[in-house]
C-alpha positions as CSV (number, residue, x, y, z in Angstrom):
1,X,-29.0,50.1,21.9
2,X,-25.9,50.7,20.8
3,X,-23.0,47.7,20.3
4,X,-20.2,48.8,22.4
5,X,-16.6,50.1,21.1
6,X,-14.1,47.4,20.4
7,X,-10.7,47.1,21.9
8,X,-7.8,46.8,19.3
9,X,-5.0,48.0,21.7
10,X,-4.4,49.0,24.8
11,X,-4.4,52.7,23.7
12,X,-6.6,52.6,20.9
13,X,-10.6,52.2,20.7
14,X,-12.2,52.1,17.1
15,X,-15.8,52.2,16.4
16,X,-17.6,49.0,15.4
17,X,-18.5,49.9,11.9
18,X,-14.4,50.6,11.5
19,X,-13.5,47.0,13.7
20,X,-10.8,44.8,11.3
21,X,-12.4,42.0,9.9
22,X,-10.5,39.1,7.8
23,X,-10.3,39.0,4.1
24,X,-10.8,36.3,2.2
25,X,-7.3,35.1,0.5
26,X,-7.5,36.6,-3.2
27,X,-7.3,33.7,-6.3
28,X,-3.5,34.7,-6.5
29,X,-2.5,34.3,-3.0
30,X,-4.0,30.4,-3.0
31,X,-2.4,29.5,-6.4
32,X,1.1,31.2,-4.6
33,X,0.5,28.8,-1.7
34,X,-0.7,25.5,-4.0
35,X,2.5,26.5,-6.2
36,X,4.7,26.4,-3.5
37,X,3.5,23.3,-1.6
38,X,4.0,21.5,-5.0
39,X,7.5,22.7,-6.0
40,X,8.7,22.5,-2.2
41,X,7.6,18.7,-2.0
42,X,9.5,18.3,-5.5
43,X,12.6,19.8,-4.3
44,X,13.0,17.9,-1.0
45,X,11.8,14.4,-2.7
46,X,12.8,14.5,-6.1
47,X,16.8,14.1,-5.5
48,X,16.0,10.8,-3.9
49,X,13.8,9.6,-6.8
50,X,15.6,7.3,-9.1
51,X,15.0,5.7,-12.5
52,X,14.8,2.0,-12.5
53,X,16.3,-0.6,-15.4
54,X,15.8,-3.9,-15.8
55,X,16.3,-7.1,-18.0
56,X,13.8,-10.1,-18.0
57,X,14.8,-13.1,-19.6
58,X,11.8,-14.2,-22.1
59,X,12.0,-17.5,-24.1
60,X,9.9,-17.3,-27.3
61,X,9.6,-19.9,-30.1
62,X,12.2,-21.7,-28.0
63,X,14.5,-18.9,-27.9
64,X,15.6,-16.8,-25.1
65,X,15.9,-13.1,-25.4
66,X,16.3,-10.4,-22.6
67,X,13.9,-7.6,-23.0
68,X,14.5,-4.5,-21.0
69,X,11.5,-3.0,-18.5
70,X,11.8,0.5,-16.7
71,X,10.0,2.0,-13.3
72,X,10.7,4.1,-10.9
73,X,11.9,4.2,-6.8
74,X,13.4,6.1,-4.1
75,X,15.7,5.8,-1.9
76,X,14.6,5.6,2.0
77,X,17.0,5.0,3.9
78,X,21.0,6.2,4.4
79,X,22.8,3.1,3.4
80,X,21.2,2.2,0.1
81,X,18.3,0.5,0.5
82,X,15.6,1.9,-2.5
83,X,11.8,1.0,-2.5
84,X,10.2,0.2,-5.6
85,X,7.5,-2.0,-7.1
86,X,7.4,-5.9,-7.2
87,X,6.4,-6.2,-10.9
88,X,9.2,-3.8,-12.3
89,X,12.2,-5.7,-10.7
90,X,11.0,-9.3,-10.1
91,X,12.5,-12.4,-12.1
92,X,15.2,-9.6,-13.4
93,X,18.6,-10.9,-14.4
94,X,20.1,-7.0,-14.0
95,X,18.6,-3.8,-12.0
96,X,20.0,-0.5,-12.6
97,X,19.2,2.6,-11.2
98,X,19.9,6.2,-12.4
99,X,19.4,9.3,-10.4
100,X,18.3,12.8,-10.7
101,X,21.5,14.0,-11.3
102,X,22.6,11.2,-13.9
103,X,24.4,9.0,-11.4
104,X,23.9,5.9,-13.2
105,X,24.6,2.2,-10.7
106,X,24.1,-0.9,-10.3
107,X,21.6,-2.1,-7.7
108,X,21.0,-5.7,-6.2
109,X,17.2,-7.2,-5.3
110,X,17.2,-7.5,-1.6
111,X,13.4,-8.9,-2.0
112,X,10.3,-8.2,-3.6
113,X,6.3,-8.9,-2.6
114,X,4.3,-9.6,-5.9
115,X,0.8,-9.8,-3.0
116,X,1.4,-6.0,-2.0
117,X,3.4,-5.5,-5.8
118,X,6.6,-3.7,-3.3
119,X,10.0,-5.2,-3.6
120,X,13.6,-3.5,-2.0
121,X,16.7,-3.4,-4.4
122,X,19.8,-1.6,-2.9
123,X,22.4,0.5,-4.3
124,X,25.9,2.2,-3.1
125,X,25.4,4.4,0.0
126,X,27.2,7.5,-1.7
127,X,25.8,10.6,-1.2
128,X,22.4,9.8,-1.2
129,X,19.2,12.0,-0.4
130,X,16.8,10.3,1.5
131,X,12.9,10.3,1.4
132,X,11.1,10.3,4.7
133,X,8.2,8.4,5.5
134,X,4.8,9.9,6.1
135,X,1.3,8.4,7.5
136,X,-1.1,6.9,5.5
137,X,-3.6,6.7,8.0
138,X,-3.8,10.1,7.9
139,X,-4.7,11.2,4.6
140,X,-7.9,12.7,4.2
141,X,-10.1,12.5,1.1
142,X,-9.4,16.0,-1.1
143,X,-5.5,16.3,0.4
144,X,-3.4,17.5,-2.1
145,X,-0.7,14.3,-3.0
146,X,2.5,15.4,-5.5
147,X,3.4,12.1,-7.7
148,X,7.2,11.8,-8.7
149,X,8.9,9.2,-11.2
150,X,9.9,8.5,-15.0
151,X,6.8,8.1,-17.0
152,X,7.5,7.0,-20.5
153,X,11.0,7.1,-20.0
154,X,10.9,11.0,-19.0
155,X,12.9,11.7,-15.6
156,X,11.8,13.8,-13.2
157,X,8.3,13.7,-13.9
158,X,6.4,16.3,-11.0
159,X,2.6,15.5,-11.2
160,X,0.1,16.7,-8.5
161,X,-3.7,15.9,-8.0
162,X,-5.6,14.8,-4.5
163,X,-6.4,12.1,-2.6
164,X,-9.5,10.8,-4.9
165,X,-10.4,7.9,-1.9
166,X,-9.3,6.0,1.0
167,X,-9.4,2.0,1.9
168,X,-9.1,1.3,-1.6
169,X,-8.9,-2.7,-2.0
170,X,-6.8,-3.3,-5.6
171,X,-6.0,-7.1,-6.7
172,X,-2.2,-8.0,-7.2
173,X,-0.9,-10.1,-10.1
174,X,-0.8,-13.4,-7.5
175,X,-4.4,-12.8,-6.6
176,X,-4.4,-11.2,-3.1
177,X,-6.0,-7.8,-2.3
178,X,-3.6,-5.1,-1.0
179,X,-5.0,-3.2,1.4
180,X,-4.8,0.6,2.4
181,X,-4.7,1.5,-1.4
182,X,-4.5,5.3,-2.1
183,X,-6.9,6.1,-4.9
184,X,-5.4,9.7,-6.4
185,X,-6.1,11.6,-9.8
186,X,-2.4,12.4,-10.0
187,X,-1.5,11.9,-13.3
188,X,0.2,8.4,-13.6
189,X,1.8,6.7,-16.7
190,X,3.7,3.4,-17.1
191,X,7.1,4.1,-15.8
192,X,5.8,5.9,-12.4
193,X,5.3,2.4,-11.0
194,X,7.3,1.9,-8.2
195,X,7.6,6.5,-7.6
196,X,6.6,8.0,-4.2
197,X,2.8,9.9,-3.7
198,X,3.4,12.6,-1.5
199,X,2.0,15.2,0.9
200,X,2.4,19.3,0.6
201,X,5.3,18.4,3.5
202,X,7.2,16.2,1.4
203,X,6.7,13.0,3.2
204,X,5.9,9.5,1.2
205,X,2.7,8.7,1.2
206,X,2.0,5.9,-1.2
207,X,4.0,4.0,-4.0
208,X,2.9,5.0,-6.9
209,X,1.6,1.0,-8.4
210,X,-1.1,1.1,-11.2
211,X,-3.4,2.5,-13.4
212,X,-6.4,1.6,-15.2
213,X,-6.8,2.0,-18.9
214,X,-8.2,3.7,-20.7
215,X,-9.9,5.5,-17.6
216,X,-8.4,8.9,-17.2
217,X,-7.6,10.5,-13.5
218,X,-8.1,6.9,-11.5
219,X,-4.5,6.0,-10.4
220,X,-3.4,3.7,-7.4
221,X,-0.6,3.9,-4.4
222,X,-0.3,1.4,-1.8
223,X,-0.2,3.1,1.2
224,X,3.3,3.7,3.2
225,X,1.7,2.2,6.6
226,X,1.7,-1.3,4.0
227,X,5.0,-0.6,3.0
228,X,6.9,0.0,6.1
229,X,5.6,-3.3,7.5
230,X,6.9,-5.1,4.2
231,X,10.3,-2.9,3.5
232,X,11.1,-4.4,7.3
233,X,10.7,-8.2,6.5
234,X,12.5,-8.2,2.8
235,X,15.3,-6.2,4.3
236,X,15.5,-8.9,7.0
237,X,14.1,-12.0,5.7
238,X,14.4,-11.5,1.7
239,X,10.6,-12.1,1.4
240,X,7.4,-11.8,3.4
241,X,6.6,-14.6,6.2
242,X,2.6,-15.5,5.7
243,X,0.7,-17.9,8.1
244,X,-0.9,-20.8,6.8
245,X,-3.6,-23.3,8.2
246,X,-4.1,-26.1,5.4
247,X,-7.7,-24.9,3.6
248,X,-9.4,-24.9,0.4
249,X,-12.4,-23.2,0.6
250,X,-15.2,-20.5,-1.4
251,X,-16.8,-18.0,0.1
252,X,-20.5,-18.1,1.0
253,X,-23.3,-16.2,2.7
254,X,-24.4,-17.4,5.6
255,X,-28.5,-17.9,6.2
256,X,-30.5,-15.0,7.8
257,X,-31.8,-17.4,10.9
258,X,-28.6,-18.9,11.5
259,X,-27.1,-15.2,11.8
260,X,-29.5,-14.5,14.3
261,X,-29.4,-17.9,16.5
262,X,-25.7,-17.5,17.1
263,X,-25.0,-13.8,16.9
264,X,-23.5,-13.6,13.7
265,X,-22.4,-10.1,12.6
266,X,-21.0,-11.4,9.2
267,X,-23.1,-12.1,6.4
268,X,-21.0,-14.4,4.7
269,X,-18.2,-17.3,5.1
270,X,-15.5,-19.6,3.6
271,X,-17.0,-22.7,2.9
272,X,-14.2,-25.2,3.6
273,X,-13.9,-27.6,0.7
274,X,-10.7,-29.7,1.4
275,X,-8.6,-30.0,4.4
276,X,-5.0,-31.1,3.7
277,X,-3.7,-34.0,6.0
278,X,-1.4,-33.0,8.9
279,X,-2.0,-29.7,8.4
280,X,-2.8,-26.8,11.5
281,X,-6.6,-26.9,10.5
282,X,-6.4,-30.8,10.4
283,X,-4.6,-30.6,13.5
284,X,-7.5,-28.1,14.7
285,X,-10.2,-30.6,14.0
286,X,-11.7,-28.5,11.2
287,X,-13.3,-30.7,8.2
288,X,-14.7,-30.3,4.9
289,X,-18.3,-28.5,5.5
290,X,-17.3,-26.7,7.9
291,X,-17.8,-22.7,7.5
292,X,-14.9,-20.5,8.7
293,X,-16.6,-17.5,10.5
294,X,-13.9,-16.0,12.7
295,X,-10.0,-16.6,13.3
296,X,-7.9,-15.3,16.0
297,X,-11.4,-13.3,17.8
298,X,-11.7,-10.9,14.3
299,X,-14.7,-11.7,11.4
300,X,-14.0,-13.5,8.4
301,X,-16.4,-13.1,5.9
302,X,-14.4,-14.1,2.5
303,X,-11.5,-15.6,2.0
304,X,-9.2,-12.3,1.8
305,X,-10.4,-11.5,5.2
306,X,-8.6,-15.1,5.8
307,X,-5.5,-14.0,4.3
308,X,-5.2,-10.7,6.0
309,X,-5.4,-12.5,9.4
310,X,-2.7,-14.8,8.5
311,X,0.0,-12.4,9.1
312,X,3.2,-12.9,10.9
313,X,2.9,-12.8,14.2
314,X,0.5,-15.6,14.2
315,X,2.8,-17.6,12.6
316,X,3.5,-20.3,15.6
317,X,1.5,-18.8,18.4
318,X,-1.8,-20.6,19.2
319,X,-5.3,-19.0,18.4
320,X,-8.4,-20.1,17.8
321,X,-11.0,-20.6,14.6
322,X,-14.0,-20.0,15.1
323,X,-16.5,-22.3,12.5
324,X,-20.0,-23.5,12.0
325,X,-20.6,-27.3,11.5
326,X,-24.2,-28.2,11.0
327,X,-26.5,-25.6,13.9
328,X,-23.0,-25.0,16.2
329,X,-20.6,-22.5,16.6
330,X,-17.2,-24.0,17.5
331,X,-14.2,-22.6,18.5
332,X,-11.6,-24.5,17.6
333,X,-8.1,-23.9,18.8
334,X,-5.2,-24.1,16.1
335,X,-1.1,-22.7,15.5
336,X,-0.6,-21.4,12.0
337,X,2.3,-22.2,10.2
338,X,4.9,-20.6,7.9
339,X,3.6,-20.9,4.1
340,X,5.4,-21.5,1.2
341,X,2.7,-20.8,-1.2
342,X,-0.1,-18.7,-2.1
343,X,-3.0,-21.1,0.0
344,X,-4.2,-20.3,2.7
C-alpha cells in the first residue's frame, strides 16, 4: 500500500519521500542562541549592578582600626532602595556604592537580616536602572542562571553556569537555615556576595551569598521568593519581625510504636528542655518533657522546622501546638510573640 501524498499548500502536493522534515539546530546556531541569552541578560541587568564599600570598625590589642570589606548589589527599585547581602554591610560605620558607569555615592543601611544573610542599603534616586524581580519557584534544575558582581575587586564581572539544585537548605552566620537556596555552578568569588543570579530573560533570580572552599563549581543564591518577603519588612520595619513562644529544646526521634498509636507522620521532635516563665508556651501549658510535634496544623520535626513556622503573621494571632506528654497527643492552644533574640 502506498502512503498517501502530503499536503504542503493549497496548490502544491509533494511526494512523501520529498515531505519537509525539521533539522536539528547545527552546534553554531545553539552556541548563537546560548551567546545571546547570556550577553542580553548582562546588558539589561548589569547597569543596575553596583559595587559595594564598606568600613568595619575592629578593636585589636586594644586598639580600634577600620578595615575596609567589598561586595556587590543591585538596585531594585526606582527610588534608591539596593539589595545586597547582610554580612557585607552589617556593623559598617560607612557604605558606599559605585556603579557600572563609575558613579561613585554614598548609601545608608535601611536594614539587614544576618538569618537569610540579605540586608537593604539605599542610595540617591538619580538616573538609576532597575533590576526586575523573577520567580524562584520556577527554576528548574539545568536552567541556564547568568551571575553578575565585583569578584576580587573586578567590576562587571558576567559569569554564567546552571541551576546545579533546588531546595537547597544553607546555615547563616546566626545559626538559622535559609531556605529556597539556589545551588548554581556559576562561577562565584568573594566580592559577588550580595550580586543578582539570573535567568536567560534577565530577571533576578537569587542573590548571589556564598561559596564553599576549596570545592570548585558549588556556589549559593538565596532565592528571590525569600528575598522579596524580607526586602518588604527592612524597608518597612528596619529589620525582620520573628515569632517567639518561650522554648529551649533538642531535637529527637520519636519511637516507631508511638508514631503508629497516634498517627504520627514525623519521625522526629524538639524535645523541650526549659520553658521560660510567663512566656506564650508557659502561657500554653507546655512543660519541660514535653515533645513539640506540630505548631499551627504543619509538622515539626527539628527545631528549624520551629523556626520557619514562627514567621510574622503568627505573631499575636492564636494557634495551636500540638505536643506529646507521656502516651498523649495534646493540642495546646497558644499566641506567639514578637522576639528580640535568636530563641525560639
Amino acid at each position: 500500500m502506498n502512503a498517501a501524498p502530503v499536503l504542503v499548500s493549497d496548490e502544491t502536493v509533494v511526494p512523501p519521500h520529498t515531505a519537509p522534515r525539521s533539522a536539528a539546530p547545527r552546534e553554531d546556531e545553539v552556541l548563537d542562541a546560548y551567546s545571546r541569552a547570556v550577553t542580553g541578560a548582562a546588558e539589561k541587568v548589569g547597569p543596575a549592578v553596583v559595587s559595594v564599600e564598606v568600613r568595619h570598625k575592629v578593636e585589636r590589642r586594644g586598639r580600634t582600626r577600620e578595615l575596609p570589606g567589598k561586595g556587590s548589589g543591585f538596585v531594585f527599585t526606582p527610588d534608591g532602595f539596593v539589595l545586597t547581602n547582610s554580612h557585607v554591610v552589617h556593623d559598617a560605620t560607612r557604605i558606599e556604592v559605585a556603579f557600572a558607569d563609575g558613579r561613585p555615592v554614598s548609601a545608608e543601611l535601611v536594614g539587614d537580616d544576618p538569618d537569610t544573610d540579605l540586608a537593604v542599603i539605599r542610595v540617591p534616586p538619580v538616573s538609576l536602572t532597575v533590576a526586575e524581580f523573577g520567580d524562584s519557584a520556577a527554576l528548574r534544575v539545568g536552567q541556564l542562571v547568568v551571575a553578575i558582581g565585583n569578584p576580587l575587586g573586578f567590576q562587571s564581572t558576567v559569569t554564567a553556569g546552571v541551576v546545579s539544585a533546588l531546595g537547597r537548605s544553607f546555615r547563616s552566620v546566626g545559626g538559622r537555615l535559609i531556605d529556597d537556596v539556589i545551588q548554581t555552578d556559576a562561577a562565584l568569588n568573594p566580592g559577588n556576595s550580595g550580586g543578582p543570579l539570573v535567568d536567560a530573560r534577565g530577571r533576578v533570580v537569587g542573590v548571589n551569598t556564598a561559596v564553599i572552599l576549596p570545592a570548585q563549581g558549588i556556589c549559593f543564591a538565596v532565592g528571590i521568593n525569600t528575598a522579596k518577603v524580607v526586602t518588604g519588612q527592612l524597608i518597612r520595619h528596619g529589620k525582620i519581625r520573628r515569632g517567639r513562644i518561650g522554648v529551649a529544646g533538642q531535637n529527637v526521634p520519636l519511637l516507631r510504636l508511638a508514631q503508629r498509636a497516634l498517627g504520627i507522620d514525623a519521625k522526629s521532635g524538639v524535645l523541650v528542655t526549659g520553658v521560660e516563665p510567663d512566656s506564650p508556651a508557659a502561657r500554653a501549658g507546655v512543660t519541660s518533657g514535653d515533645i513539640i510535634i506540630g505548631f499551627d496544623g504543619q509538622t515539626v520535626s527539628g527545631i528549624d522546622d520551629l523556626h520557619r513556622l514562627l514567621v510574622t503573621d503568627r505573631i499575636g494571632a492564636r494557634t495551636t501546638i500540638a505536643v506529646l506528654r507521656n502516651a498523649d497527643r495534646l493540642e495546646l492552644p497558644i499566641v506567639p510573640e514578637e522576639s528580640e533574640t535568636r530563641k525560639a
